[in-house]
GUTOR-559944 format. One line per 3 residues: number of its first residue (from 1); their letters; for each residue y, z, x of N, C-alpha, C, CB. Coordinates in nm, 2 decimals. Glycine has a CB too. Layout:
% GUTOR-559944
NUM> A> Y:Z:X:Y:Z:X:Y:Z:X:Y:Z:X  ...
This chain:
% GUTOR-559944
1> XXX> 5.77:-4.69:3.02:5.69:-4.79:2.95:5.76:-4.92:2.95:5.67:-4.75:2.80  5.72:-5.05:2.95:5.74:-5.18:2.96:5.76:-5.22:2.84:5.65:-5.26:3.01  5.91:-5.30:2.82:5.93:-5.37:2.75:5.82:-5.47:2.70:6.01:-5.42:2.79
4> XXX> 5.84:-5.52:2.55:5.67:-5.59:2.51:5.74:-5.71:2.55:5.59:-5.59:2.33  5.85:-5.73:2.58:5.92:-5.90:2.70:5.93:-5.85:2.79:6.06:-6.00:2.68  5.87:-5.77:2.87:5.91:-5.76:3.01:5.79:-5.84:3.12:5.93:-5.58:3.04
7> XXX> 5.86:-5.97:3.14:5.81:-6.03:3.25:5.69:-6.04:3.41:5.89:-6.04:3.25  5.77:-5.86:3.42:5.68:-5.81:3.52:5.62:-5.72:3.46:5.73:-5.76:3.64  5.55:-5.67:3.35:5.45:-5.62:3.32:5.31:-5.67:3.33:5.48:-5.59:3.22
10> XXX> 5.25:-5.53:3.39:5.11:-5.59:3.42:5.04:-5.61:3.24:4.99:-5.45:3.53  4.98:-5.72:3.24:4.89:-5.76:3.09:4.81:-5.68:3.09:4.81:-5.89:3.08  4.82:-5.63:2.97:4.78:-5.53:2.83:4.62:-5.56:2.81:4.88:-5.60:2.65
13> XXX> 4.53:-5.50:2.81:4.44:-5.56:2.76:4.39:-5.51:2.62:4.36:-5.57:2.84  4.33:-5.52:2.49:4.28:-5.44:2.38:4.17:-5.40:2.40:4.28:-5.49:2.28  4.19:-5.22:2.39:4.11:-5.14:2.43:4.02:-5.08:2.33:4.18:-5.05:2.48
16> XXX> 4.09:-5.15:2.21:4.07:-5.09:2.04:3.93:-5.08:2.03:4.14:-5.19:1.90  3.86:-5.03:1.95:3.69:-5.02:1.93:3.73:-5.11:1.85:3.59:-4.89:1.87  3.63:-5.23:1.76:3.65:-5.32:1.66:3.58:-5.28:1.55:3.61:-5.44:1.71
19> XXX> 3.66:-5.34:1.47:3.63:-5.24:1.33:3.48:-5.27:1.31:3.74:-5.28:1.17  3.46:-5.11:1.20:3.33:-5.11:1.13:3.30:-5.20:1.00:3.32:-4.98:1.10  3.25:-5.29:1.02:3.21:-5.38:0.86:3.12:-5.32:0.84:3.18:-5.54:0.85
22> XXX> 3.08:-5.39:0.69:2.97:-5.34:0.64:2.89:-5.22:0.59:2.92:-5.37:0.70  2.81:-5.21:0.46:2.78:-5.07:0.46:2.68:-5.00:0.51:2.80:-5.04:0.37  2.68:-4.88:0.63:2.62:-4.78:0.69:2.50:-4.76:0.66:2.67:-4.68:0.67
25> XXX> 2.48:-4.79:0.49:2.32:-4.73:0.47:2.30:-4.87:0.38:2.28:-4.55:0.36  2.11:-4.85:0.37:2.12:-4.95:0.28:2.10:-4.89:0.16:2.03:-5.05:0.29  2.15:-4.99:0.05:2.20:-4.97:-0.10:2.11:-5.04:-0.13:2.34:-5.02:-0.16
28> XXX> 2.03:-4.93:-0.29:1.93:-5.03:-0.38:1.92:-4.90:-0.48:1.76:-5.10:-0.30  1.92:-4.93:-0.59:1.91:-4.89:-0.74:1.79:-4.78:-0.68:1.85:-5.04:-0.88  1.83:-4.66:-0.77:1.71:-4.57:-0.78:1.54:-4.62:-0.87:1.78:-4.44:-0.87
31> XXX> 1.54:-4.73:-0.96:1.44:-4.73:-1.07:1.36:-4.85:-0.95:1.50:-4.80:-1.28  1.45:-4.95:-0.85:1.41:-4.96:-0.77:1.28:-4.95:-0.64:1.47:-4.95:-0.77  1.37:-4.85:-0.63:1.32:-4.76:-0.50:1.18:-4.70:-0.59:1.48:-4.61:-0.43
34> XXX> 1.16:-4.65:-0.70:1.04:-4.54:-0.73:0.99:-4.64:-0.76:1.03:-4.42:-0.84  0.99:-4.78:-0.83:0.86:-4.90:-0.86:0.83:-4.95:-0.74:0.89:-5.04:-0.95  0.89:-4.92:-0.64:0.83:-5.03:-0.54:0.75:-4.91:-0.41:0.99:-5.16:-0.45
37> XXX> 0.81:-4.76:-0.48:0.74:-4.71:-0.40:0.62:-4.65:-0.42:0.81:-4.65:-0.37  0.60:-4.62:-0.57:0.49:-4.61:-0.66:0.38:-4.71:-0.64:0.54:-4.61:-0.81  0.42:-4.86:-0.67:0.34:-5.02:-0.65:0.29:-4.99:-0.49:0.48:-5.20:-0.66
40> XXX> 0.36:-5.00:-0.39:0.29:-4.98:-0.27:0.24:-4.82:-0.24:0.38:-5.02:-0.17  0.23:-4.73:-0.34:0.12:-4.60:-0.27:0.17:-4.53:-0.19:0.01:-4.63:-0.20  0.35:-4.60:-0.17:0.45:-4.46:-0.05:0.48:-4.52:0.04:0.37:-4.31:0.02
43> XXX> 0.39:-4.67:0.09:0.43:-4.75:0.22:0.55:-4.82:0.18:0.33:-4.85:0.28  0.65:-4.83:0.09:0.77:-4.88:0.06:0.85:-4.82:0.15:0.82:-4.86:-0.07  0.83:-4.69:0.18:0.90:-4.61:0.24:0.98:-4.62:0.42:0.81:-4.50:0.21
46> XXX> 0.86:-4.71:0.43:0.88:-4.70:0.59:0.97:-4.84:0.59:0.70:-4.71:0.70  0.97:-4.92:0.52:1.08:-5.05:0.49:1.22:-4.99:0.42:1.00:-5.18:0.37  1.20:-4.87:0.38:1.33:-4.77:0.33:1.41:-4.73:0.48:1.26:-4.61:0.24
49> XXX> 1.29:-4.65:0.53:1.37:-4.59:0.62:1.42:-4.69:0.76:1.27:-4.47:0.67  1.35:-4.79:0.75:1.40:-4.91:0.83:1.48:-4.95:0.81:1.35:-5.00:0.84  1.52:-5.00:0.71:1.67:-5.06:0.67:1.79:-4.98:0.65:1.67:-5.14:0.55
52> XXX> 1.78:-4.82:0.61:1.89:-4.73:0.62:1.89:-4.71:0.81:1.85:-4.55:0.52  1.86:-4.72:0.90:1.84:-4.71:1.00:1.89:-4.79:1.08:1.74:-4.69:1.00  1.85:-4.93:1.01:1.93:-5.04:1.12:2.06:-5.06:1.09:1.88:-5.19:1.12
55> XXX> 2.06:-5.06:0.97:2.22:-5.03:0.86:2.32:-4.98:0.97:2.20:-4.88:0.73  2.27:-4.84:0.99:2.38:-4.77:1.07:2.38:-4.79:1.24:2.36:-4.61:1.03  2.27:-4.83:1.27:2.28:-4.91:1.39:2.33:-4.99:1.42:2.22:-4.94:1.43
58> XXX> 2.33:-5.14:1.30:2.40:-5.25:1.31:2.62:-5.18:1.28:2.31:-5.37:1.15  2.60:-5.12:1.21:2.73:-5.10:1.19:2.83:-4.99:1.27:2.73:-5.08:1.06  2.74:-4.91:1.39:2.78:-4.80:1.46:2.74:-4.88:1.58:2.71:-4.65:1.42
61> XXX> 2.70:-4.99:1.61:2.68:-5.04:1.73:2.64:-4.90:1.84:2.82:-5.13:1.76  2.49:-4.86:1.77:2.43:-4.75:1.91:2.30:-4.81:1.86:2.45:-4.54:1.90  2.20:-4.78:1.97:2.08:-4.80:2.00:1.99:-4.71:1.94:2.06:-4.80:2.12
64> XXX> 1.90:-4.70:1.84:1.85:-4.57:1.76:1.69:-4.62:1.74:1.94:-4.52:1.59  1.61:-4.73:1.74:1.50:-4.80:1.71:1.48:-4.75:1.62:1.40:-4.80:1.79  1.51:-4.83:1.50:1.46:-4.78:1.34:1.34:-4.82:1.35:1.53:-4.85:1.22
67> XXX> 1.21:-4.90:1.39:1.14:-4.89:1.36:1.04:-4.76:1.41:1.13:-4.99:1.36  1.06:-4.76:1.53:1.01:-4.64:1.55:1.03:-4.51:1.52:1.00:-4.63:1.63  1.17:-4.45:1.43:1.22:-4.34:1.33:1.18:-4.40:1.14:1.41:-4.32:1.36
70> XXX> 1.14:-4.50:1.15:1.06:-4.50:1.01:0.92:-4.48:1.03:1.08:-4.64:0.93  0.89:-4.47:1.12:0.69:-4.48:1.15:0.71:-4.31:1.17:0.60:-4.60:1.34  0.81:-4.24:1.20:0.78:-4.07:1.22:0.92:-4.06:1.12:0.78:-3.97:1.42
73> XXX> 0.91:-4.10:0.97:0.98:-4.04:0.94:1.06:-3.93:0.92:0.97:-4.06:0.91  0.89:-3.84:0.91:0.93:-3.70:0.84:0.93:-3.59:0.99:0.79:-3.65:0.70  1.01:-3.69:1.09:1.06:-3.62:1.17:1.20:-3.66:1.21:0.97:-3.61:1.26
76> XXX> 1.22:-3.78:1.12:1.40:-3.86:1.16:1.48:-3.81:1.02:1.40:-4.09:1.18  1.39:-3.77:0.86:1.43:-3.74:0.77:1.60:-3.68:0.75:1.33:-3.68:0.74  1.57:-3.54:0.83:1.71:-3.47:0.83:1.79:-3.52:0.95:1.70:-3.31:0.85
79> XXX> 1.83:-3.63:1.02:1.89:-3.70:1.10:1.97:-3.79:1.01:1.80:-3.75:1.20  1.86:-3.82:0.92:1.93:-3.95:0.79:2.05:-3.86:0.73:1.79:-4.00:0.64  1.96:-3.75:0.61:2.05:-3.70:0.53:2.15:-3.68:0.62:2.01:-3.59:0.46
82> XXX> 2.14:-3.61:0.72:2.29:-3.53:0.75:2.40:-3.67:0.81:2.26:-3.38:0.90  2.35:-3.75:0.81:2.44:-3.90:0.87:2.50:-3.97:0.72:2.30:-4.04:0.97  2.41:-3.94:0.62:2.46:-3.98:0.48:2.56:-3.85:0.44:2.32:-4.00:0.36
85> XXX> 2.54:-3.75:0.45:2.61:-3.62:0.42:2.73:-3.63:0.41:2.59:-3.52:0.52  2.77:-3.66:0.63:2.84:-3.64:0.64:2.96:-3.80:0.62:2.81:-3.55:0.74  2.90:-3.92:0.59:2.98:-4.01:0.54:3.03:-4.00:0.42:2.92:-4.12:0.55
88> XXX> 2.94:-3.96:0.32:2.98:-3.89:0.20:3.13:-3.77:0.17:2.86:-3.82:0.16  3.11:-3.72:0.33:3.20:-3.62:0.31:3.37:-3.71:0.39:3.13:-3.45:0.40  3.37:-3.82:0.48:3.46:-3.88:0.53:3.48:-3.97:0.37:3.42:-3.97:0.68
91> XXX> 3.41:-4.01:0.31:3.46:-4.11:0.22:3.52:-4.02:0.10:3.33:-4.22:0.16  3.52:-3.90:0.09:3.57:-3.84:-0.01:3.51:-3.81:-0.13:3.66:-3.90:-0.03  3.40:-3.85:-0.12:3.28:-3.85:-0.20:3.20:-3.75:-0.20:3.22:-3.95:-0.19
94> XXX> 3.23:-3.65:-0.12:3.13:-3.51:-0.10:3.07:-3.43:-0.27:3.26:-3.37:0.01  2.93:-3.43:-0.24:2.92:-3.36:-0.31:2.80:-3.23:-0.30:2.94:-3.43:-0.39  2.77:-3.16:-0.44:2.66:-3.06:-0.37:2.54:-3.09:-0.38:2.66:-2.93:-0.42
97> XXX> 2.44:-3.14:-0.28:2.31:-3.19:-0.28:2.23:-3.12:-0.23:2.29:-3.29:-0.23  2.24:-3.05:-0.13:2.16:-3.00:-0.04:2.08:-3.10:0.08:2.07:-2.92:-0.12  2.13:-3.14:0.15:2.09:-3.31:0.19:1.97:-3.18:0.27:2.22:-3.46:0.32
100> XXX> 1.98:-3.09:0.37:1.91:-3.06:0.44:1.77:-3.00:0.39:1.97:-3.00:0.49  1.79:-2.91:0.26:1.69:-2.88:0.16:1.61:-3.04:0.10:1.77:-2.78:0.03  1.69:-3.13:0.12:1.60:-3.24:0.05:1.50:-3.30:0.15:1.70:-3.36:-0.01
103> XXX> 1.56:-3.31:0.25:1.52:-3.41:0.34:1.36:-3.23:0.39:1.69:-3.49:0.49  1.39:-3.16:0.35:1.30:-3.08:0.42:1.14:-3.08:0.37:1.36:-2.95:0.41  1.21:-3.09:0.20:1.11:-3.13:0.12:1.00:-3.24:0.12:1.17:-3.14:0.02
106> XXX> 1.11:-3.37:0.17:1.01:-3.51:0.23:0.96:-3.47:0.32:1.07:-3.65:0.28  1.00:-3.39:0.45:0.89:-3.39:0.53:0.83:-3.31:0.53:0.89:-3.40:0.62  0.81:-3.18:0.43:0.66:-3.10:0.41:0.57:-3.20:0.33:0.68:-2.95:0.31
109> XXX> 0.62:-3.29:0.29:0.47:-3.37:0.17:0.45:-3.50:0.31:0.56:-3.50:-0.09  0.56:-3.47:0.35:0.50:-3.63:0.43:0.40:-3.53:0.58:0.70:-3.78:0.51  0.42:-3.40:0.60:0.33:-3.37:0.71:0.19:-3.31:0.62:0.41:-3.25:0.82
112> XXX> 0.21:-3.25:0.50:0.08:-3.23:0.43:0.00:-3.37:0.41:0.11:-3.16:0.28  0.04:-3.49:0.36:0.01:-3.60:0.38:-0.08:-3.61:0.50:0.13:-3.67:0.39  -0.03:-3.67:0.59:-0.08:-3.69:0.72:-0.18:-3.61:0.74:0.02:-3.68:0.82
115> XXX> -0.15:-3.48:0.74:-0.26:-3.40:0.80:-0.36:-3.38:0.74:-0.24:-3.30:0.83  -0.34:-3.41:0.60:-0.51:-3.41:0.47:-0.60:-3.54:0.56:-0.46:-3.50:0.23  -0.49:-3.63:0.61:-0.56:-3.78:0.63:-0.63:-3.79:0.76:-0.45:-3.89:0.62
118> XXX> -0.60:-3.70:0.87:-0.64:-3.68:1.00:-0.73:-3.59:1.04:-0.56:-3.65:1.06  -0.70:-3.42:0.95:-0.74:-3.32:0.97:-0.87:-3.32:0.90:-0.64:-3.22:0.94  -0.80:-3.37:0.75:-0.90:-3.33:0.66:-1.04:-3.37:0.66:-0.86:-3.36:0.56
121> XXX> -1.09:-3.48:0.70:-1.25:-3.52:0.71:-1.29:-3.40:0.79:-1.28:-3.67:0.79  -1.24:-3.34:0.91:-1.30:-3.24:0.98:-1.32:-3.12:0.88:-1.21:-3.21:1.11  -1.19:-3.09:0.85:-1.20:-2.97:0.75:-1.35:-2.99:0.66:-1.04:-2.97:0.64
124> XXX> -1.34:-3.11:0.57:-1.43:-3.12:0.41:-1.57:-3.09:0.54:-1.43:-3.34:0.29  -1.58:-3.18:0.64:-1.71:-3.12:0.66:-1.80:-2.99:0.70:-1.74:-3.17:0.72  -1.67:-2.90:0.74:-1.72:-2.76:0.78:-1.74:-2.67:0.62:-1.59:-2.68:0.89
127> XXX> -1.64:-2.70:0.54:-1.62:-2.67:0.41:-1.63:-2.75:0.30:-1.51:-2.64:0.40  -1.71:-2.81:0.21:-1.72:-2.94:0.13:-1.63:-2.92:0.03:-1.85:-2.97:0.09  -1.63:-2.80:0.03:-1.56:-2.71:-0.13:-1.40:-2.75:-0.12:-1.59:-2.47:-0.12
130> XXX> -1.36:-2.78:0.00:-1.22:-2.83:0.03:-1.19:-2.99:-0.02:-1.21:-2.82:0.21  -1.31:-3.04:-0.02:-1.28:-3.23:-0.02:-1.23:-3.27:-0.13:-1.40:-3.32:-0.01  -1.22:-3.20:-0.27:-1.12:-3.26:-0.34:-0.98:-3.21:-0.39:-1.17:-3.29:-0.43
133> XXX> -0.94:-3.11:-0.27:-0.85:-3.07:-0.23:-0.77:-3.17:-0.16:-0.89:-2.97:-0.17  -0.85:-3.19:-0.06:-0.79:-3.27:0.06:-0.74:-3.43:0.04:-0.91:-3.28:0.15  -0.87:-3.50:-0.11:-0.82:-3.60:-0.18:-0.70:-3.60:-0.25:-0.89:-3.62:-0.26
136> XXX> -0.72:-3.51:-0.29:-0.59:-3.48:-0.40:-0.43:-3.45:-0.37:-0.63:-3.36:-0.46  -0.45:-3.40:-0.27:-0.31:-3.31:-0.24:-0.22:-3.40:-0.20:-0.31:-3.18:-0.12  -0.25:-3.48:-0.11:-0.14:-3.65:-0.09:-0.08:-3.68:-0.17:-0.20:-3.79:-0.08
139> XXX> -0.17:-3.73:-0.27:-0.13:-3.77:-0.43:-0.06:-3.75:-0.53:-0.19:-3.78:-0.48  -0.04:-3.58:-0.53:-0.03:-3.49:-0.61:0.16:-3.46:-0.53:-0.17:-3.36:-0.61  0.22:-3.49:-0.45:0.29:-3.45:-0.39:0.33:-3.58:-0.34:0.26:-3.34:-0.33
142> XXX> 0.29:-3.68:-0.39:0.39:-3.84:-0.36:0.52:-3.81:-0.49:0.28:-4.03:-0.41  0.49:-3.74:-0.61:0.64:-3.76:-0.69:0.74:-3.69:-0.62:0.64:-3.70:-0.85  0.70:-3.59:-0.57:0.79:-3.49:-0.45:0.86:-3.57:-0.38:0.70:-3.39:-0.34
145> XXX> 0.76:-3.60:-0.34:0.84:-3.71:-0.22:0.92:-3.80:-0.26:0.75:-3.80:-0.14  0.87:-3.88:-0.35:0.93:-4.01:-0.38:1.12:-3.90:-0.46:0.79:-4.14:-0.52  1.09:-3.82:-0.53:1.19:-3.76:-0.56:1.31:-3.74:-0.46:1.15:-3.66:-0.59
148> XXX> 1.23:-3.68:-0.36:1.35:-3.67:-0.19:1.43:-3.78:-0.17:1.27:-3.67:-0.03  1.33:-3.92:-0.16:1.40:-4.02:-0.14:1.52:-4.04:-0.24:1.31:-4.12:-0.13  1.49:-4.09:-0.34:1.63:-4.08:-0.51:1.72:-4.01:-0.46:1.59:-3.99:-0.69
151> XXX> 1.68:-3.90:-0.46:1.82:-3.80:-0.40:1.87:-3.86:-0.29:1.78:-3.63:-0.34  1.81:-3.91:-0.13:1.90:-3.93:-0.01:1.92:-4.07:-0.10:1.82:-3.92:0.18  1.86:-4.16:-0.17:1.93:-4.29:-0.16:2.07:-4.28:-0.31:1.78:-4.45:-0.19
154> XXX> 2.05:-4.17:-0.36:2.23:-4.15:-0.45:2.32:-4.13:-0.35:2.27:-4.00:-0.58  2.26:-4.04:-0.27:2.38:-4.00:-0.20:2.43:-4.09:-0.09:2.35:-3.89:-0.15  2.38:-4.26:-0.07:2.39:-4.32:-0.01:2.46:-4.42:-0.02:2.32:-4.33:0.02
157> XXX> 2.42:-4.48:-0.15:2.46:-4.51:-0.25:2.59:-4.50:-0.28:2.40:-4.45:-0.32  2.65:-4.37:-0.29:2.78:-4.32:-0.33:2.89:-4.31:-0.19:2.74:-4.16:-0.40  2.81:-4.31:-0.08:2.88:-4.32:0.03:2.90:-4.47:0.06:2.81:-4.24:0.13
160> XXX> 2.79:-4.55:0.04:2.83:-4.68:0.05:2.93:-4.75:-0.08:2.69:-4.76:0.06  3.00:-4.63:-0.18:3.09:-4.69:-0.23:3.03:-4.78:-0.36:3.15:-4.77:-0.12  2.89:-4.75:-0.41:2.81:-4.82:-0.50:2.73:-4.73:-0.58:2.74:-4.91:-0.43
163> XXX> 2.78:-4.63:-0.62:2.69:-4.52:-0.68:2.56:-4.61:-0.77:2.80:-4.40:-0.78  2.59:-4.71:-0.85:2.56:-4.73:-0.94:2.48:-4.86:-0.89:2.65:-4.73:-1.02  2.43:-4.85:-0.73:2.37:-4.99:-0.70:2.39:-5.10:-0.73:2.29:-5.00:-0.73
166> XXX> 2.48:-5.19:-0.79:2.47:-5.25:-0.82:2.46:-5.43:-0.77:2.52:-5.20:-0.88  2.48:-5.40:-0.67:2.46:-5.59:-0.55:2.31:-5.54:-0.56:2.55:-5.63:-0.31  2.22:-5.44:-0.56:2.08:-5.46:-0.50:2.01:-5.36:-0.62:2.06:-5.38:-0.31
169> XXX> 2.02:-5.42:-0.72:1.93:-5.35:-0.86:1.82:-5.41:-0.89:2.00:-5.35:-1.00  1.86:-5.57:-0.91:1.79:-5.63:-0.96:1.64:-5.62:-0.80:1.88:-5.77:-1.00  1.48:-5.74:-0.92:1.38:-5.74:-0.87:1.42:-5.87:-0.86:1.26:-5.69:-0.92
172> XXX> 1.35:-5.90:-0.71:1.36:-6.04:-0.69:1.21:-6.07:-0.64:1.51:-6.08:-0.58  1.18:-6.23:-0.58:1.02:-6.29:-0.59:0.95:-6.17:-0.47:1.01:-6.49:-0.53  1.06:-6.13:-0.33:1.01:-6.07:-0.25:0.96:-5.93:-0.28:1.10:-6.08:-0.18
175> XXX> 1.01:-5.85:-0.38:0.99:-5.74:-0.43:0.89:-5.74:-0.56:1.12:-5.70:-0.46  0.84:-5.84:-0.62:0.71:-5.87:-0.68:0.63:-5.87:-0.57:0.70:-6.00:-0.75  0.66:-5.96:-0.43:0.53:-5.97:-0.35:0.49:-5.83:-0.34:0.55:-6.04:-0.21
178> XXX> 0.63:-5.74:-0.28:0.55:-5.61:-0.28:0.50:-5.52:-0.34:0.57:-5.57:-0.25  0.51:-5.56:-0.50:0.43:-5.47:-0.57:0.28:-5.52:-0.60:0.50:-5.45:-0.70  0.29:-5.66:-0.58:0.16:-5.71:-0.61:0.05:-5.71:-0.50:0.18:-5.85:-0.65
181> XXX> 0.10:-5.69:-0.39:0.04:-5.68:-0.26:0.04:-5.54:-0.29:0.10:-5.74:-0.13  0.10:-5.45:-0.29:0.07:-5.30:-0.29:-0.03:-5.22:-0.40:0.20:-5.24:-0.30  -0.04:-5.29:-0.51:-0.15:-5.25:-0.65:-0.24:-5.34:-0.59:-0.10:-5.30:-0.84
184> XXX> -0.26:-5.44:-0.52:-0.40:-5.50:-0.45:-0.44:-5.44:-0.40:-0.42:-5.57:-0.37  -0.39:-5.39:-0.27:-0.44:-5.31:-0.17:-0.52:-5.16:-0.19:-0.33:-5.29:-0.10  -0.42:-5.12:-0.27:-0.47:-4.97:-0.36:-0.57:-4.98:-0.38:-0.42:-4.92:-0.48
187> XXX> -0.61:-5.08:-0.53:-0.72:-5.08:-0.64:-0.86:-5.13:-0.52:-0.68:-5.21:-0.79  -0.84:-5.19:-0.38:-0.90:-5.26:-0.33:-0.99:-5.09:-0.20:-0.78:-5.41:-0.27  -0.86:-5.07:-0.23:-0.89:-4.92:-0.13:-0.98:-4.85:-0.21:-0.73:-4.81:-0.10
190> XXX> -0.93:-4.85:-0.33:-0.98:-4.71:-0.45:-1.16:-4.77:-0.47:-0.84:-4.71:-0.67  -1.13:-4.88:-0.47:-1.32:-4.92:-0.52:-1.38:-4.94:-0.36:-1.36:-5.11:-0.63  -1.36:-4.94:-0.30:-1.41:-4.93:-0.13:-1.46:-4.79:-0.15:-1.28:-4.95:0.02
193> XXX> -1.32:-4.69:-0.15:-1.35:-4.54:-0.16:-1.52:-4.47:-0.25:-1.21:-4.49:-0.24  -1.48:-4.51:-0.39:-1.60:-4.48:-0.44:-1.73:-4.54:-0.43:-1.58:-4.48:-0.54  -1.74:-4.69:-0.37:-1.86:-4.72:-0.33:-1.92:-4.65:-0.22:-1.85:-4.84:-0.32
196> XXX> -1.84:-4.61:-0.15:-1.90:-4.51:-0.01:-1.90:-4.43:-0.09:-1.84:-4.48:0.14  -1.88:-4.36:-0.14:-1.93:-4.20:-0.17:-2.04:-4.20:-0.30:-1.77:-4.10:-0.23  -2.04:-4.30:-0.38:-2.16:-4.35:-0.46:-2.31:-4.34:-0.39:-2.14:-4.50:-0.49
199> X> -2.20:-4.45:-0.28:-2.40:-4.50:-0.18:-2.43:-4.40:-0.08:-2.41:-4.67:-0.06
């Protein structure tokens, strides 16, 4: 090995990876996350899974297209938990959640979801006796869901070293927009809905 003054040594170059800033997931208050996901009807969610997503892309410098793993969440779901899991478990912060049982849970409501919404017109018309089944069951299994999420975002939360949310608790004007735009849209959806089925 070469003296660190040795003259004829060939130059060193730094091979080091450069450190990781910043935190891995994104951080936001649980009372958060359920008003804004409740106000938008569940489409909060896909701006959830977007920003835990680029989070760890921006700060793991790899290529993962968060937007296109928040549009199929409830097929990137257990990719999340177990990436929160296992930071939880490097930061010392491990604890017993069941990330895999949680995240399993979001994506049975999020594929019953979908498939009431695709399948189901075909279904109600062979069976009518099904249609407020098919209305319903989405709806009835958003607290489920939205529950899944709380769980992966404590545990994200706790891995980002913030159990208690606290830089991203507060509501700010952007997070009005999206409740006010999301109780629009709904109530705008919900009387559309019953006028067609009226007339």
């Amino acid at each position: 090995m070469h003296a660190p003054d040795d003259p004829f040594a060939p130059p060193q170059s730094d091979v080091r990876a450069p450190a990781v800033t910043g935190d891995a997931f994104y951080v936001v208050s649980p009372l958060k996350l359920v008003v804004l996901y409740v106000a938008t009807f569940g489409l909060y969610q896909m701006y959830w899974f977007y920003r835990h997503w680029s989070r760890w892309q921006a700060v793991h410098r790899v290529k993962l297209r968060p937007v296109v793993r928040a549009l199929f969440a409830w097929l990137t779901v257990h990719a999340l938990a177990r990436r929160i899991d296992e930071a939880l478990r490097a930061s010392g912060s491990a604890r017993r959640w069941w990330p895999m049982a949680v995240a399993s849970v979001f994506a049975l409501c999020e594929a019953v979801s979908w498939g009431t919404a695709f399948v189901g017109p075909s279904v109600a018309e062979r069976w009518p006796a099904t249609t407020p089944w098919m209305d319903w069951s989405g709806i009835a299994l958003m607290p489920l869901a939205c529950a899944s999420l709380v769980r992966l975002q404590l545990a994200a939360n706790a891995a980002c070293g913030d159990p208690q949310a606290l830089r991203n608790r507060r509501f700010t004007l952007y997070n009005l927009l999206w409740i006010v735009g999301g109780v629009s849209v709904v109530a705008i959806a919900t009387v559309i809905v019953f006028r067609l089925r009226a007339g």
